[in-house]
N, C-alpha and C positions, 0 to 999 in steps of 0.2 A: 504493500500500500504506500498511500503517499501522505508524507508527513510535514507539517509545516507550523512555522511558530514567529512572532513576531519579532523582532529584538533590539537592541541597538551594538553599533559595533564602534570599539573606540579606535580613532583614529592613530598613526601612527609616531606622528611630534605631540608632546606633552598638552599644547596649547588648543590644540584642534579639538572641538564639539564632539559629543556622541552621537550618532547617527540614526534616528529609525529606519532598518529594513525589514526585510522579512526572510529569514531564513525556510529554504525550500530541500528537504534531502527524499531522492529519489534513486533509491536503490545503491549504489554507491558514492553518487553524486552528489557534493552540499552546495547548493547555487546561494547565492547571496544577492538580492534584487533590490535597487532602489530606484523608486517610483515605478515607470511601464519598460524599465530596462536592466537586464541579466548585467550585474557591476562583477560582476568574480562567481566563478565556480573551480572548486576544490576536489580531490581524490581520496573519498576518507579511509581507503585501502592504510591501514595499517598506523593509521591517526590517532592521538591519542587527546584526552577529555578530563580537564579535572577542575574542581570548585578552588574558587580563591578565597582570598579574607573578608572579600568586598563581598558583600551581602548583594546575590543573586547574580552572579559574575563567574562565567566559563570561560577557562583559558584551551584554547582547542592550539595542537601540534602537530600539522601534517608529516609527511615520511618524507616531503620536498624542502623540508625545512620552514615552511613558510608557519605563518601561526594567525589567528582570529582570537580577540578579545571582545567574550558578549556581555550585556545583561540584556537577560529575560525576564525580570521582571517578580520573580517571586521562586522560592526555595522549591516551589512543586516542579516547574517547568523547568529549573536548573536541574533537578535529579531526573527528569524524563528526557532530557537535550543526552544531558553524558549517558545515559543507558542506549540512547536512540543511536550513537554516535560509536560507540563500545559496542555493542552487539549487534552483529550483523542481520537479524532476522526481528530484533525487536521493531522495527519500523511496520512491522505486516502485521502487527497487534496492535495499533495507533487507536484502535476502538472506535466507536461511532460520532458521526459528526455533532451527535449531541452530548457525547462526551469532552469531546473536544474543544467544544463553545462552553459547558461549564467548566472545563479546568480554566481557559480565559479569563471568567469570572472569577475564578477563586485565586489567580493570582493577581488579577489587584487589586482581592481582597488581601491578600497578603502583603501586597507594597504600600496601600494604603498608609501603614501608621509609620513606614522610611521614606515615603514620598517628600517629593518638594510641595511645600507648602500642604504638607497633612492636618494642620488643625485650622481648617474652613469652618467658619459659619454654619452649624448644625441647618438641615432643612426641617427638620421635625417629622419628616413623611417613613412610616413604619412600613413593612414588610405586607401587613395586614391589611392597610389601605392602598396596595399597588395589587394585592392579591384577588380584594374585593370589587375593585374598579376591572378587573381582570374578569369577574366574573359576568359583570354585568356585560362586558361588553364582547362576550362570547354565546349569553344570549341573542345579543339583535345578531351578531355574527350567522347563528342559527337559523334565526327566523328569517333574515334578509335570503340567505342562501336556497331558502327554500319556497321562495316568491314566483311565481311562474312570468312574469314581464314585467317589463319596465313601470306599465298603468298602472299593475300591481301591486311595484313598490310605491310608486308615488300616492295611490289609495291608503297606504299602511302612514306614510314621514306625515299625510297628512292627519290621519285618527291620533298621531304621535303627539302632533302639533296642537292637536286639538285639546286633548287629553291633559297635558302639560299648562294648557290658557285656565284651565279650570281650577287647579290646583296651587299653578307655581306661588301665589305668594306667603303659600303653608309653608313652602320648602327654602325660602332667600336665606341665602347667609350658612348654611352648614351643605355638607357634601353628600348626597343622597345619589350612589353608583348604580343603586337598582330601575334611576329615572333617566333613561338614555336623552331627551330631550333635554333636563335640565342638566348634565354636564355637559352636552355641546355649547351649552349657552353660556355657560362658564368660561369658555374656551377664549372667550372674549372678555376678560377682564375689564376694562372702563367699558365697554357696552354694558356690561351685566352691572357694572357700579351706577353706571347711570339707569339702567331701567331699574334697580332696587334701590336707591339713597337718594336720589337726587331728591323726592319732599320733606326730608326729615327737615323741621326745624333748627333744632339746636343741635348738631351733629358733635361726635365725641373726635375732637380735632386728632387723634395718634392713629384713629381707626377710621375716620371716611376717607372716604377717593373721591373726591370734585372734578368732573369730566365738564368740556364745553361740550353742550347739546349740537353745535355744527358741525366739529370737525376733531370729536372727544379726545383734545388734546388736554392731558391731565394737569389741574390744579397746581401752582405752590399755595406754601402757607399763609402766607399774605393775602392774597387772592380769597381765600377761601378766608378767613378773616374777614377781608371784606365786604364780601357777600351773605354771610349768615350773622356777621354783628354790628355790622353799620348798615346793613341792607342798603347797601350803595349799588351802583352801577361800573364794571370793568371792561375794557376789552381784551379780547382775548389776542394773546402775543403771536400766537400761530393764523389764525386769521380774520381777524382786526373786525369782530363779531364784537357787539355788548353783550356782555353775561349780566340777569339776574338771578336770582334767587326764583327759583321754579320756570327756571326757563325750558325744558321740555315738555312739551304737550301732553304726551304719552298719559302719563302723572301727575300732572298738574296738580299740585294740593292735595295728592290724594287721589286723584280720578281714578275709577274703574271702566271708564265706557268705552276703553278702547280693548276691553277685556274681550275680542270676541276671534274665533278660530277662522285661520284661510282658509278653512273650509267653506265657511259660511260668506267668508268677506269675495270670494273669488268666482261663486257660483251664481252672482248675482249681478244682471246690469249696472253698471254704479252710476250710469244714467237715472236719476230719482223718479222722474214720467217714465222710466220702460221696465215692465213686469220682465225682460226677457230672462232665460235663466239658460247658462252652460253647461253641459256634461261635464266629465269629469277627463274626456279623451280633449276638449275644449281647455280646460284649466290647465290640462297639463303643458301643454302645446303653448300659454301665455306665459304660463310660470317656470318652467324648466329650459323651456326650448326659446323663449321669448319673444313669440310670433303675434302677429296681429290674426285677432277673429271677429269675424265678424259675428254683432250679436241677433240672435232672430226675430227680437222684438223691434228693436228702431234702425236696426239694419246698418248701423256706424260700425268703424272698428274698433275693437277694446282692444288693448297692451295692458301690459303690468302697471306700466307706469301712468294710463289712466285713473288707475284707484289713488292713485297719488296725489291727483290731479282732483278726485272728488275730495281726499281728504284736507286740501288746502281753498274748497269751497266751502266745505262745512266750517274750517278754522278761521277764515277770513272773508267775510262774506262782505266788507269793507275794507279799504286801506287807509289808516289817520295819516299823515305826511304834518308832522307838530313839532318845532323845534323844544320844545318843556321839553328836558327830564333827558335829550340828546347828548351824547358827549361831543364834545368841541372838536374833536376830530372827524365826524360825520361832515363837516366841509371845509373845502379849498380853497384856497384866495382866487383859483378859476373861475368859480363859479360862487357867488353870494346865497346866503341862505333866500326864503322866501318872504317877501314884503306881504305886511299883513294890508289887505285892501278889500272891498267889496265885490270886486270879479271872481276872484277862486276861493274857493272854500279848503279846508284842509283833511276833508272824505271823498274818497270817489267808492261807489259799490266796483267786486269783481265782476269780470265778465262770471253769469251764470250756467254759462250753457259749455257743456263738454265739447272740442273740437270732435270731428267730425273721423279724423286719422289718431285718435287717442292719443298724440303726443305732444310732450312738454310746449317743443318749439311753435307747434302751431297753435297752441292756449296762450303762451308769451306775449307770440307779435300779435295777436287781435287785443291783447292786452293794453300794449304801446298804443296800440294806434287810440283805443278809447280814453286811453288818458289823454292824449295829444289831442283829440277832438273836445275833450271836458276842457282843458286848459287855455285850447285857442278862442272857442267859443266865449269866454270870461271876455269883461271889460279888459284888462290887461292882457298881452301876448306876454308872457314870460316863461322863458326856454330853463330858468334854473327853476321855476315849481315844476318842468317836466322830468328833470335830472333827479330833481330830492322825490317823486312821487316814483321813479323807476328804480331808485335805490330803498325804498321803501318795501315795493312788491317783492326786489330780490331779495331781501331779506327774508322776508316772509316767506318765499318759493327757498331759498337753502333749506330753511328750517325743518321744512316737509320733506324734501328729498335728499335730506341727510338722514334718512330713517326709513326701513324699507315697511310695505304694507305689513298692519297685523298688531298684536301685543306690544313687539318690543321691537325696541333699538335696531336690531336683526332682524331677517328673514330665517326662521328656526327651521324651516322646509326646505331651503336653501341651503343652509350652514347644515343642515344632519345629511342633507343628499353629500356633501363635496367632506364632510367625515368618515363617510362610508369607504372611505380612499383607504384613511389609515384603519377603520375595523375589519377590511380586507386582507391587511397585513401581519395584524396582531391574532387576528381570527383562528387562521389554520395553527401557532404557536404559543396559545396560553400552557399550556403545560409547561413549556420550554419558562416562557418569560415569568411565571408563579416560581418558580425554583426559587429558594429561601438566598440561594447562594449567588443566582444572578441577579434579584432584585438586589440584595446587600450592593453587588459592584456600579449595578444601577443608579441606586441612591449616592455611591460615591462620586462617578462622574458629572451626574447632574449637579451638583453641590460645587465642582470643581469650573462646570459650564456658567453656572448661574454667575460663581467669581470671575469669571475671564468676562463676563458680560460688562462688568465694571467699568472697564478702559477700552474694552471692541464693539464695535455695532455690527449688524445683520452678522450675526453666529448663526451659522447652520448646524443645526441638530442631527445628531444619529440618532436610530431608532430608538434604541433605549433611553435617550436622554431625552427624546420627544416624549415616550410613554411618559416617564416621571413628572416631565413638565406638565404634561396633561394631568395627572393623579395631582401634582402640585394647587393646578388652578381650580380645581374644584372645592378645594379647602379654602374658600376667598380670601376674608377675613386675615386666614392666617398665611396666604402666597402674599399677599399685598403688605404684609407686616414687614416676609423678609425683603420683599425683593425691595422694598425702601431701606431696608436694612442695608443690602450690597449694594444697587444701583442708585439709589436714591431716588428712585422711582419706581410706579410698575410699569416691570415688562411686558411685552404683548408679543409674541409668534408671531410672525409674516410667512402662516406655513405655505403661501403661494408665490411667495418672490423670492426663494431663494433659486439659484443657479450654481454650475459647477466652477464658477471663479469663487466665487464666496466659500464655497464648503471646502475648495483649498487655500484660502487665506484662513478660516477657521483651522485649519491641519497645523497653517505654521504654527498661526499664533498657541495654538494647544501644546506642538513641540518645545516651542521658545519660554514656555510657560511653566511646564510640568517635563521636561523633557522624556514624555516619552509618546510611542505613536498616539495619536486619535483615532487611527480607523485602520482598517487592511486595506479598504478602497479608497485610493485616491485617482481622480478621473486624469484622463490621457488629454494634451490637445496644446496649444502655443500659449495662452493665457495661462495655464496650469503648470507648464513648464515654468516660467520666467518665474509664478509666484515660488517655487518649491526653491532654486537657481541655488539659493543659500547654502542649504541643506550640504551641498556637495563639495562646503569649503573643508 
């Protein structure tokens, strides 16, 4: 069989780095590879293998004189290197590949407590809450698996979705793995801070998260100071939005009435005069696919982002355009605020009527054009009441379409289809990933990821360290504690914008860090090359 093991190899002058490769022995041959290319291959005819003083360090002796200096990383995989090395035939007993992935594990559990930088920031996430989220989510693994079509599944994300509107606010704030809905929703840290905290009055300043409702860029302390004890007015630094106190709709003081399931929200004209009503082969086709259909009662086209569009007629059925209570940055010495006189008034009503193509841009410009007709027609012609009344709408139109139809912040039918990615992955290997001994290595390198987060941005995750992160963020409360703790902020996954430069800049920087590998896979290609380049001094 074939036997292979990851290691580093120290260089030949004193001053030179240790190396991650991967050691490869194939019958009599020890290849030694770094990155997508064979650096050395050896003759272990008659080679000899012995432990040094240095704790997990194999001094190897070929018959040509030549020598290799490893560490692998933990006392288990140093005594299985010189046995694999020393005996000709032990390589064909290498055991199964699930063997071979828990000794991985159990040697950094072993290096753990000689590593660089060993005494990180505890995460507090247990054996038992990685084992449990395990469980849950080899159920929907099950039941997905055994859905006969696609309508299929989307009939189930939506009973999911629905099921979840009825309950979730039993469930905010502790981690419930048997409710697949409400940990995808987790997954979203300032979304889920902002659909559960955003009405608290008097929030307990070490524990809330204050998200802007536009563009949920997270709170400092000042900021949030601001807004729950001087009930002032801020803007927001990322994008130049005012924040108040109950600025998301959703919640608003409390609201419940946006408590109602895409099921219901999507089967229905959102034309208010048209009884028409969709199948369920219709919703899928606007929601997943994000086609236009046509509805069969007033014969227009519905999109997704129609409902959007009814939701910002029910929300703003007026537009005030009022200098009171504005911040002084809402205008430029360009253009002057608006002179108070008897031709314009400072309300215009929205247009009522849904366009005709269900889309934003063509609700917009019928939008322009009716202010520009309300404003010319006044005693006065003045072009800056038509500037401050279309910075007014857009305001209004962000607010809404920064928030997808439905309960929350998120689209949960959306976000539980495009998780389906990773319970694909984890699905076939809960047994493997429950192992008491790989979740322990688990918990070690997330802990190690979360630190390196500290001084690096867009860190690409491996699988293991994505699982924890996920078991992380469903403990809210207590993911938001640390991760202000290490980053001084919370983190969020950008589990859809990582690419293969990023996941080997994350490799260096993990090498440069902890000096030993991050992964066996590092991708081939010019970009990947240049980043690795160091490596080879």
């Amino acid at each position: 069989m074939y036997y292979q093991v990851n290691a580093c190899v120290k260089g030949p002058l004193p001053f030179q780095p240790w190396v991650p490769v991967v050691l490869s022995l194939d019958g009599q041959r020890l290849s030694v590879d770094h990155r997508d290319t064979t650096t050395k291959a050896f003759d272990t005819v008659g080679c000899s293998a012995t432990a040094t003083d240095a704790p997990f360090v194999v001094r190897v002796q070929f018959r040509n004189g030549k020598k290799l200096v490893l560490d692998v990383g933990s006392h288990g995989l140093q005594a299985q290197l010189i046995q694999q090395l020393m005996t000709p035939s032990a390589h064909n007993n290498a055991g199964s590949v699930y063997d071979q992935l828990v000794r991985v594990a159990t040697a950094i559990n072993d290096r753990a407590p000689l590593a660089k930088k060993s005494d990180l920031p505890p995460s507090g996430i247990s054996v038992a809450d990685v084992q449990a989220h395990l469980c849950g989510l080899k159920i929907v693994y099950d039941h997905v698996a055994g859905l006969p079509s696609p309508l299929a599944l989307y009939d189930w994300l939506l009973d999911t979705e629905a099921a979840y509107v009825y309950c979730h606010r039993d469930l905010h704030g502790a981690a419930h793995p048997e409710v697949y809905a409400h940990c995808v929703y987790q997954q979203d840290p300032l979304s889920y801070a902002l659909g559960t905290t955003s009405s608290e009055e008097r929030p307990d300043a070490t524990t809330y998260v204050g998200v802007c409702a536009y563009c949920r860029t997270e709170f400092d302390a000042g900021t949030l100071q601001w807004l729950h004890t001087e009930r002032g007015a801020m803007l927001c630094t990322a994008c130049d939005h005012a924040q108040r106190l109950d600025a998301y709709f959703k919640n608003q003081f409390g609201s419940t009435a946006y408590d109602m399931p895409l099921r219901l929200i999507l089967a229905a004209c959102p034309n208010r005069r048209c009884t028409g009503r969709f199948s369920l082969a219709d919703m899928r086709r606007m929601h997943e696919l994000e086609e236009s259909v046509a509805c069969p009662g007033c014969r227009n086209l519905v999109t997704y982002e129609t409902y959007q569009i009814a939701t910002f007629l029910r929300e703003h059925p007026t537009i005030t355009c009022s200098q009171v209570g504005l911040p002084k940055r809402t205008y430029t010495t360009r253009i002057p605020p608006v002179r108070a006189h008897e031709g314009v008034g400072n309300r215009i009503l929205t247009e009522p009527k849904l366009p005709v193509d269900g889309r934003w841009s063509t609700y917009l410009a019928t939008m322009l054009v009716n202010v520009q007709v309300y404003v010319r027609a006044s005693a006065v012609h003045d072009d800056a009441a038509i500037w401050l009344f279309r910075e007014e709408i857009d305001k209004a139109v962000d607010m809404i379409r920064a928030h997808d139809n439905g309960a929350f912040p998120i689209d949960l039918v959306r976000a539980m289809h495009r998780d389906l990615r990773f319970v694909a992955k984890i699905g076939p290997m809960t047994h493997y990933w429950s192992n008491p001994t790989v979740v322990a290595a688990a918990i070690r390198r997330y802990e190690q990821f979360m630190h390196l987060s500290k001084t690096h941005k867009h860190l690409v995750p491996t699988l293991d360290i994505a699982l924890l992160w996920r078991v992380h963020m469903t403990q809210h409360v207590a993911y938001c504690a640390y991760s202000r703790a290490i980053a001084k902020k919370v983190l969020s996954p950008q589990w859809n914008s990582y690419d293969d430069a990023a996941y080997v800049k994350t490799c260096v920087a993990w090498t440069k860090a902890y000096r030993e590998p991050y992964s066996s896979y590092v991708p081939t290609g010019t970009v990947c090359a240049r980043a690795t380049s160091w490596l080879m001094v």
